[in-house]
C-alpha positions in Angstrom: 295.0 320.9 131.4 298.0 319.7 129.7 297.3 317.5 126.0 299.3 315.6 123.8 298.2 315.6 119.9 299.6 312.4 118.3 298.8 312.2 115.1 299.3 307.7 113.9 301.3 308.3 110.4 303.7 310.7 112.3 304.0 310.2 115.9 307.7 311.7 115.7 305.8 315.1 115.6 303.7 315.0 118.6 303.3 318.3 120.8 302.8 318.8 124.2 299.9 321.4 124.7 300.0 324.0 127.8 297.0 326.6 127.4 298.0 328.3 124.2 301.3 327.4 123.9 303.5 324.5 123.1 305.2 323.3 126.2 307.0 320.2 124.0 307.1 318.6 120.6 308.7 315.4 119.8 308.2 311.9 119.6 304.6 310.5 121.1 306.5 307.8 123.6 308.5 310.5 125.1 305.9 313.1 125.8 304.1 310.5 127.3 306.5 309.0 129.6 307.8 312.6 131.0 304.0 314.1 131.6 300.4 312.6 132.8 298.7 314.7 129.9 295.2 313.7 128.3 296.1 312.5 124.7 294.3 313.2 121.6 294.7 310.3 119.1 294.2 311.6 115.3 294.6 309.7 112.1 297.4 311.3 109.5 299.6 313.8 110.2 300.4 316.4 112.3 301.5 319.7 110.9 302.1 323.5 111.3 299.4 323.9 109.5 298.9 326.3 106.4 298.5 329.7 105.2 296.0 330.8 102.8 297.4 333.8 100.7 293.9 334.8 99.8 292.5 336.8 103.2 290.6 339.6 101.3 289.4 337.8 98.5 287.7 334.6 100.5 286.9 336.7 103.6 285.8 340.5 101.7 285.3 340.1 98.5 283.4 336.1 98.7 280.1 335.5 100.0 279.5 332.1 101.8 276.0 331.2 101.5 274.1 330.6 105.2 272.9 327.2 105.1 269.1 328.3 105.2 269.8 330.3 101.9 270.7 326.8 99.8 267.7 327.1 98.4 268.0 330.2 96.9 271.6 330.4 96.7 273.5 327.0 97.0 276.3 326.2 99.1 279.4 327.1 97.2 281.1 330.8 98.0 280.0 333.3 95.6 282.4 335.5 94.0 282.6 338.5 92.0 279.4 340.5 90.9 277.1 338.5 91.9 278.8 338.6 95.5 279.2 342.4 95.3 275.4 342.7 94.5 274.8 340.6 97.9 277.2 343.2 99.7 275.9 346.2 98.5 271.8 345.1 99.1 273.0 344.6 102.8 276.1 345.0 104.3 275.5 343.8 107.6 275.9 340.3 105.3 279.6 340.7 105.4 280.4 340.1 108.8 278.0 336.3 109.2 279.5 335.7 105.7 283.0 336.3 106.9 282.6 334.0 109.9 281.0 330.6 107.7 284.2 332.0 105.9 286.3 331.5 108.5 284.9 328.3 109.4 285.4 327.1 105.7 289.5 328.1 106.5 289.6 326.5 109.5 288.2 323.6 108.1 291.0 323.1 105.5 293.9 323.3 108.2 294.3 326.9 107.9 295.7 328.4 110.9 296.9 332.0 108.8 296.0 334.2 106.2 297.6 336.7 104.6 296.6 339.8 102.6 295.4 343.3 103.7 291.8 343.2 105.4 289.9 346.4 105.5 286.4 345.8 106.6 286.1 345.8 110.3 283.4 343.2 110.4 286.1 340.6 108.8 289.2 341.7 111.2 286.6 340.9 113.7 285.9 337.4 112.4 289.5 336.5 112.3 290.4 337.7 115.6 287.7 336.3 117.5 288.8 332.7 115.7 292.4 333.3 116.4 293.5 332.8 112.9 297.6 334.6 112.4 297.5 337.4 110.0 300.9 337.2 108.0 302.3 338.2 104.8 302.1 337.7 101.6 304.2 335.5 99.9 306.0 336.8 96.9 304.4 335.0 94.0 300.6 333.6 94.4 299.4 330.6 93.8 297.3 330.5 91.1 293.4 331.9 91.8 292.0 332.8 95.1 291.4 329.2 96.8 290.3 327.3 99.7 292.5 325.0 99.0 295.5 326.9 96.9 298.2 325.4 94.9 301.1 325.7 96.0 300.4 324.9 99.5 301.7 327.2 102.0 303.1 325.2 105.3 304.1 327.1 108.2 307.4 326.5 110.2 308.3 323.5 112.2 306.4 323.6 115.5 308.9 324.3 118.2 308.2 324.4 122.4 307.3 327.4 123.5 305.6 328.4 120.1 302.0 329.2 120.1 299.9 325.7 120.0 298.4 326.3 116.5 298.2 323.3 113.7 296.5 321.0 112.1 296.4 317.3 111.5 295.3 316.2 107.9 294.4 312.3 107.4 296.8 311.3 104.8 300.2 309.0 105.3 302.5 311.8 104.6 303.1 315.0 103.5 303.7 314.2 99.5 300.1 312.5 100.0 299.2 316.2 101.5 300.4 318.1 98.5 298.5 315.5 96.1 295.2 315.1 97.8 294.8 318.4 99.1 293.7 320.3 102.4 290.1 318.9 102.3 291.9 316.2 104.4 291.8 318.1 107.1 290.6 316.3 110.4 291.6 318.7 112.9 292.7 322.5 113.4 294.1 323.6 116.6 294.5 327.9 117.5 295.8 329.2 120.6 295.3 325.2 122.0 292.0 325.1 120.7 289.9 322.2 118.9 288.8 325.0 116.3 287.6 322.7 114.0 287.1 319.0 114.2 285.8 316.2 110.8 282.8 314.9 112.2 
């Protein structure tokens, strides 16, 4: 089924989604007059969505607490040795820690990570959410983040491209880089409604 994204502060940058790719991006009226498409109204803007530089260290080497362990552990991720002493007591943690992982990206618009992964439960997690695996960039932003400064924004979305993005709700893309990814409303992979704001 063919949808149209339109995203209110930039409908200039609406796409045309086709399955998993992009069969057209451009301005909202003219998608909409060339196609009978479902449309998907969003607040913000649309973008390319963004790449978090920090695969390894939010995926491997951060535990993300299960909700039923707040209690005992909170809700934040839990880094360093407190989070290795959670990996080594049981491993098979690791992969259900790397999916709420996952989730906690998507959730932030990111659509890519980069960095080498090595444990085969994580590679897992990010394939089966269809997350892009890219490199590096040459300099890193600052600590391991969900939401790292610098942000990282992907290319323009082009047709044909895969029909990956995010929308965040804020009036433009300075407000973006101000207020953060947390404004994330929606994140699309491979067409997909990955993650939506409730």
């Amino acid at each position: 089924m063919l949808t149209i994204h339109v995203a209110e502060a930039s409908p200039e940058t609406a796409v045309l989604v086709d399955g998993a790719q992009l069969a057209a991006v451009g301005p909202y009226e003219e998608l909409a007059s060339a196609t009978q498409a479902r449309v998907r109204r969003w607040p913000g803007i649309l973008t390319p969505g963004l790449l978090n530089p920090y695969g390894p260290e939010l995926l491997e080497q951060t535990y993300h607490p299960d909700p039923r362990e707040a209690d005992e552990l909170g809700t934040a991720p839990i880094t360093g040795e407190r989070a290795r002493a959670i990996f080594h007591a049981d491993p098979a943690r690791l992969g259900a820690s790397a999916r709420r992982g996952v989730q906690r990206l998507l959730a932030h618009g990111t659509v890519a990570i980069a960095g080498e992964l090595r444990a085969r439960a994580v590679v897992d997690a990010v394939r089966r959410a269809g997350l892009a695996v890219g490199r590096r960039p040459a300099s890193l932003p600052g600590p391991p983040s969900l939401s790292p400064r610098p942000l990282v924004l992907l290319p323009p979305l082009a047709p044909g491209g895969p029909a990956r993005f995010a929308v965040f709700d804020v009036p433009d893309r300075e407000a973006l880089v101000r207020l953060g990814p947390s404004t994330c409303v929606a994140t699309v992979l491979a067409g997909r409604l990955v993650h939506r704001r409730r």
